[in-house]
C-alpha positions in Angstrom: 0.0 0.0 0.0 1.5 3.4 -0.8 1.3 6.4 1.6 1.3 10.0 0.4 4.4 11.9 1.9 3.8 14.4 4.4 4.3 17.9 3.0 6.0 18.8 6.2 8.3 16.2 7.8 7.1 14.9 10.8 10.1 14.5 13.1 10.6 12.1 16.1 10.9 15.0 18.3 11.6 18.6 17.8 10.9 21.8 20.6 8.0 23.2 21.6 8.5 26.8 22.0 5.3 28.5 24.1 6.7 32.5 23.6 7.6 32.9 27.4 11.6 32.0 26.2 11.6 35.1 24.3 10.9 37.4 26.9 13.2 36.1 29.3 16.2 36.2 26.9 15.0 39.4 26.1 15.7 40.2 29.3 19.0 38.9 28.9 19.7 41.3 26.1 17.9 44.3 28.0 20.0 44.1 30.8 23.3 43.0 28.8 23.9 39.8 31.2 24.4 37.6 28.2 27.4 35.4 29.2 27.3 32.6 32.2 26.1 35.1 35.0 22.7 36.7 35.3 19.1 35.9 36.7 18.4 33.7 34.4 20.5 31.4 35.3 20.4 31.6 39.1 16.2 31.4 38.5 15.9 28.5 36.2 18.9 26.7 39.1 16.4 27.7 41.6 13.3 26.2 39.6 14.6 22.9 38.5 15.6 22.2 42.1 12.4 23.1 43.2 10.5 20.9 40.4 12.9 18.0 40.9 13.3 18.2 45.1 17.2 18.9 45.2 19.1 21.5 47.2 21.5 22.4 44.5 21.3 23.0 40.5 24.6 23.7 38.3 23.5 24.4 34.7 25.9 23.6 31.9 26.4 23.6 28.5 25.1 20.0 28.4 23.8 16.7 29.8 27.8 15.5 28.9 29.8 18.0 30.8 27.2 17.1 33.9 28.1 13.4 33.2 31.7 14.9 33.1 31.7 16.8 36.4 29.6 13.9 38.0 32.3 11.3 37.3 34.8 14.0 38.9 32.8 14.6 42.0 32.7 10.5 42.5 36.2 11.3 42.3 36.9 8.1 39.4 40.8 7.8 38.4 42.8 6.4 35.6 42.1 2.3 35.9 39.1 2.6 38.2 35.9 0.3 36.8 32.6 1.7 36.7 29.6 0.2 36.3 27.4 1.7 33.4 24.0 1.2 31.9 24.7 -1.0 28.6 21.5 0.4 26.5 21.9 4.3 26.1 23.4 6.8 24.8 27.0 6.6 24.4 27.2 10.1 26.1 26.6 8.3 29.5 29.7 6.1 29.1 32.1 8.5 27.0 33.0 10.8 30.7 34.3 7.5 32.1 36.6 7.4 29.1 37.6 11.0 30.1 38.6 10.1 33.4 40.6 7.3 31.7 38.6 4.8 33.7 37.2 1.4 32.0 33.8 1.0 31.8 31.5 -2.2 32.5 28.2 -2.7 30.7 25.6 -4.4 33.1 22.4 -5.8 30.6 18.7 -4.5 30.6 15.7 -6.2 32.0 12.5 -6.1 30.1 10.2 -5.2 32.5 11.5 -1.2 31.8 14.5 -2.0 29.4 16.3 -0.4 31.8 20.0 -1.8 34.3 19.0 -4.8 35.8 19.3 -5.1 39.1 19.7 -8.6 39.4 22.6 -8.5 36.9 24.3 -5.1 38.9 24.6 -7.8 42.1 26.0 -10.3 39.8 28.5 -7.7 38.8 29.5 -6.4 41.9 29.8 -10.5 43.1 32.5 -10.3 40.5 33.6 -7.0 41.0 32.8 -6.3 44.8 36.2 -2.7 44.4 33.7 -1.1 41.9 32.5 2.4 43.9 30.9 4.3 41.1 27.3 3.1 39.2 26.1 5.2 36.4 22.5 4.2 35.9 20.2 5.7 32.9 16.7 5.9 32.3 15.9 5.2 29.0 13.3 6.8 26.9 11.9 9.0 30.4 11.2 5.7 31.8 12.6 5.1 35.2 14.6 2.2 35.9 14.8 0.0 39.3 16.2 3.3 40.8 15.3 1.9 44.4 16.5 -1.3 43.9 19.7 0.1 42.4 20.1 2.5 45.0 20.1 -0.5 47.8 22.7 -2.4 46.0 24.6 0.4 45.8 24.4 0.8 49.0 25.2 -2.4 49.7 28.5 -2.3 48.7 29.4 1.3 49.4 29.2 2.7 46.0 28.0 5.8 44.7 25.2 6.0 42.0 25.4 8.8 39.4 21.7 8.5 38.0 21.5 9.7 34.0 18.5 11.3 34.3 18.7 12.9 30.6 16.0 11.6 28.9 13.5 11.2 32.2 13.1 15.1 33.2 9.5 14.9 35.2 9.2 11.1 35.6 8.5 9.8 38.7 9.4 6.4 41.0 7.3 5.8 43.6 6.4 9.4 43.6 9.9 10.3 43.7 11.3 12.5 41.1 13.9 11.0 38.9 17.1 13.2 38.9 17.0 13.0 43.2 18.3 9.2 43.6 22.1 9.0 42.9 24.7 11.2 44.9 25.1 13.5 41.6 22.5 13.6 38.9 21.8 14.6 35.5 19.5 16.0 33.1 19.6 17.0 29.4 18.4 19.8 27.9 19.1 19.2 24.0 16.5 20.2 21.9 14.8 16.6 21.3 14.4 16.5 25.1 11.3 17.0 26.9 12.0 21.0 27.3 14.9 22.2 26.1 17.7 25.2 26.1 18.9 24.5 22.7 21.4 22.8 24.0 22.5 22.4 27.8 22.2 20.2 31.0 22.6 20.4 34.5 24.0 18.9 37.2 21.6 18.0 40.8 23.1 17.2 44.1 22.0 17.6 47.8 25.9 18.3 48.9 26.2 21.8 49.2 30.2 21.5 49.0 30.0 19.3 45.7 27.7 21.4 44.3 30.5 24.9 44.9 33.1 22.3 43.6 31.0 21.6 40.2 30.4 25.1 40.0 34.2 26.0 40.1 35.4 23.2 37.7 32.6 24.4 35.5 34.4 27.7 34.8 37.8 27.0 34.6 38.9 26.0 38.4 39.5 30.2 38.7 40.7 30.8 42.5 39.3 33.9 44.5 42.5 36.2 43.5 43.1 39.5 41.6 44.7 37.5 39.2 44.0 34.1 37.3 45.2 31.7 39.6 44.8 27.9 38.8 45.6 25.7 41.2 44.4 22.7 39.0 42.2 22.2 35.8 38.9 23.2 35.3 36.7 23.2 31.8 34.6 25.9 30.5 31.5 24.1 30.9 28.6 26.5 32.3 25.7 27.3 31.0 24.7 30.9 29.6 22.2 33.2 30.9 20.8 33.4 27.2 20.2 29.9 27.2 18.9 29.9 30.6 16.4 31.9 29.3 14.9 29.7 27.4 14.9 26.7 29.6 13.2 29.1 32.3 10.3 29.5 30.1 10.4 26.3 29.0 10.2 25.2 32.4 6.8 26.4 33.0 5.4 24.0 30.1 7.1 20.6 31.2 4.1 19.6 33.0 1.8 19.9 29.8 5.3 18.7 27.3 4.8 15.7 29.7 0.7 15.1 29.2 1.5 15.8 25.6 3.7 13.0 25.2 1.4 10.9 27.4 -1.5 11.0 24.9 0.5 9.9 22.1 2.1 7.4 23.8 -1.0 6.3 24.8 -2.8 6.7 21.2 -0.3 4.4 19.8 -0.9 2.0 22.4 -4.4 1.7 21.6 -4.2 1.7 18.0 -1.3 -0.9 18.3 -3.5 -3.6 20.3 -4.1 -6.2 17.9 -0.7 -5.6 16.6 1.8 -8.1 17.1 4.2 -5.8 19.2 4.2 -4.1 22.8 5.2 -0.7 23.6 7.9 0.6 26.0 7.1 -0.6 29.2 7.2 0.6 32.9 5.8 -0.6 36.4 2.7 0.6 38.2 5.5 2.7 40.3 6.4 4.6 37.9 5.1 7.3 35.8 7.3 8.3 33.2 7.4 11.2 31.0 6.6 9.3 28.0 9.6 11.2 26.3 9.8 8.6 23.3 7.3 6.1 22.0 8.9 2.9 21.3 7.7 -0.4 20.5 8.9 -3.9 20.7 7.9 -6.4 17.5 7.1 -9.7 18.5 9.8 -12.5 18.0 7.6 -14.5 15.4 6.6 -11.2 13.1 8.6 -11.1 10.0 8.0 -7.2 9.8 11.5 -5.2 11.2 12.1 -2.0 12.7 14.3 -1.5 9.5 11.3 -2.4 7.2 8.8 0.3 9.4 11.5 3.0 9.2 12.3 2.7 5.1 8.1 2.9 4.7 8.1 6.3 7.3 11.0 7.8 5.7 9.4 7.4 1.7 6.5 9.3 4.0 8.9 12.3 5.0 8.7 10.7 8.9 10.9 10.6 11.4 11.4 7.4 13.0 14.6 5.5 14.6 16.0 2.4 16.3 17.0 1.9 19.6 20.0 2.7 21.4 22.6 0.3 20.1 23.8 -1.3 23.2 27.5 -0.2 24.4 28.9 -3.4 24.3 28.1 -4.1 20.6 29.3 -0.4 19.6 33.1 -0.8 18.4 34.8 1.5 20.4 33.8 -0.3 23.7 33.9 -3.8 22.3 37.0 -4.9 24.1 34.5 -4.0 28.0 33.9 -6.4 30.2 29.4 -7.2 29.7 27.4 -8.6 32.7 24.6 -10.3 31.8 22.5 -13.4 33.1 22.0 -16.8 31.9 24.0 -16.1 28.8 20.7 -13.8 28.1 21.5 -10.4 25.9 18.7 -8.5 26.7 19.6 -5.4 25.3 21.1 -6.7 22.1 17.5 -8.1 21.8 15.5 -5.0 22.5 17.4 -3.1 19.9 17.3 -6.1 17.1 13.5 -6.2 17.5 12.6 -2.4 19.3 11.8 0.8 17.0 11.3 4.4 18.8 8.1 6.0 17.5 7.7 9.6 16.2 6.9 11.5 19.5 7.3 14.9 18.4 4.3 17.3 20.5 3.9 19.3 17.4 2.5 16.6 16.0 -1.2 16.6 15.6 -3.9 14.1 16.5 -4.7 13.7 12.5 -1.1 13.3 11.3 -0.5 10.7 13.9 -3.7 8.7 12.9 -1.9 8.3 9.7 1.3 7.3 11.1 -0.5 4.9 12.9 -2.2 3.7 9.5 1.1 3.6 8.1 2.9 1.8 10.4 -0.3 -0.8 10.6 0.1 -1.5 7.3 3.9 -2.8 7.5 2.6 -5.8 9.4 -0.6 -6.6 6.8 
């Protein structure tokens, strides 16, 4: 069955901007704070804290460089191992590299494709040194945060929780971004809200926070003169870009419903299909960042197959986070996984992400949907 193209391309997700950016970079401009000081910053700290229950908010020029000054706050040296998730984003893993550190990839579960717990104990069994766990929470699903957190605990490490893609999801009415010792969020502009591009890093210790805050801007000392005493990056945020997440801010809540009814439109439509969409547990509400689905084992149809037919329709669709152990540059890591199981290799061989752009309307998704039905007639 041929589909006509959309005239516009319908993207897997692009911002949403509401007008209240404008005014506060306008502000920006009005007052001439335009560099990495000014309210703008210090107010959109102030709110995300509030929104996410922390004490302390350092905004930076990205979700990396929080990842970044996480892994130097858990204080990671050359030859330390680290426990990361497997399925995400390689920007998650790439700070340990940094550090000059060696990353281990512990597998997914399917229950929220997420670290599995059970296969974190089995690594630390092996590996009982390891002191630092970088958890993520893929597609603004939370994973097993609590149960993660225990082990952790357990064996005295410290959890850095990748909250990137999971801004406004919840555990157990817990706000992810709050669980590890240092947390992250991103702010790219495919992220629930956005600052064009930026992050920040969340921690309840005051003194890290002050620490982050000096690496951030070049490790300066409080001299008349430049004094370095050791090496920072140039990694905050600027007040322009603050502007824009502090009016983005005040639209997460309805960015987050927005995603929810499309999520939940495809979930519908998709019943009698033979596939099931990105899961989570009755504990958890996520912020339904991406749609994603997972094709039964049996179907012939692939995500390949679904993405070629949206693409010939001018849609955006793509496939899962290639797990880190399959990716070349960390093929030589150490993989934890159970029962010989590859769970994440799995999920991305049979699991396709959705358009989930809030742009979108309810019409042009029914086609999608249509579209997508159609691969599996």
């Amino acid at each position: 069955m041929k589909f006509k193209p959309f005239e516009n391309k319908i993207w897997l997700a692009s911002p949403k901007m509401h007008g209240d950016e404008q005014k506060y970079v306008k502000e920006a401009f009005d007052a001439n704070w335009v560099s990495t000081v000014g309210e703008n910053l210090n107010q959109f700290e102030v709110g995300i804290c509030k929104y996410i229950g922390v004490k302390n908010a350092v905004a930076l020029v990205s979700g990396t460089a929080a990842l970044h000054l996480a892994i130097k706050l858990a204080d990671v040296k050359q030859g330390d191992k680290v426990f990361c998730s497997d399925m995400t984003f390689v920007a998650t893993v790439n700070p340990v590299i940094y550090e000059k550190a060696e990353p281990i990839f512990i597998d997914s579960e399917y229950e929220t494709w997420n670290m599995n717990p059970k296969a974190l104990k089995k690594a630390f069994e092996k590996f009982p040194d390891v002191s630092v766990v970088v958890v993520a929470n893929l597609y603004g699903v939370p994973a097993k945060l609590d149960e993660i957190k225990a082990i952790c605990d357990k064996y005295g490490a410290i959890l850095i929780e990748d909250a990137a893609e999971s801004l406004g999801a919840t555990l157990n009415g817990q706000q992810t971004g709050s669980f590890g010792a240092y947390n992250v969020v991103s702010f790219n502009g495919n992220k629930i809200i956005t600052t064009s591009g930026g992050g920040v890093l969340l921690t309840n210790d005051n003194e890290a926070a002050n620490y982050a805050r000096k690496l951030s801007t070049q490790a300066r000392e409080p001299a008349p003169w430049y004094q370095h005493e050791y090496v920072g990056y140039n990694y905050r945020m600027s007040n322009i870009l603050a502007g824009i997440g502090r009016g983005q801010l005040l639209y997460l809540d309805e960015h987050i419903n927005r995603k929810k009814t499309i999520y939940n439109r495809y979930k519908n439509a998709f019943e009698d299909l033979p596939v099931v969409m990105n899961p989570f547990l009755d504990s958890m509400k996520p912020n339904y960042w991406l749609s994603c689905f997972l094709i039964d084992e049996s179907c012939t149809t692939t995500p390949e197959d679904i993405c070629i037919t949206l693409e010939k329709c001018n849609v955006e669709a793509r496939p899962i986070w290639k797990p880190m152990h399959m990716q070349p540059v960390y093929a030589n890591c150490d993989f934890i996984s159970l029962d010989g199981k590859d769970v994440g290799k799995d999920i991305f061989t049979r699991g396709l992400c959705l358009p989930s752009d809030i742009n979108m309307t309810e019409k042009q998704q029914e086609r999608i949907i249509k579209i997508i039905s159609a691969c599996f007639e």
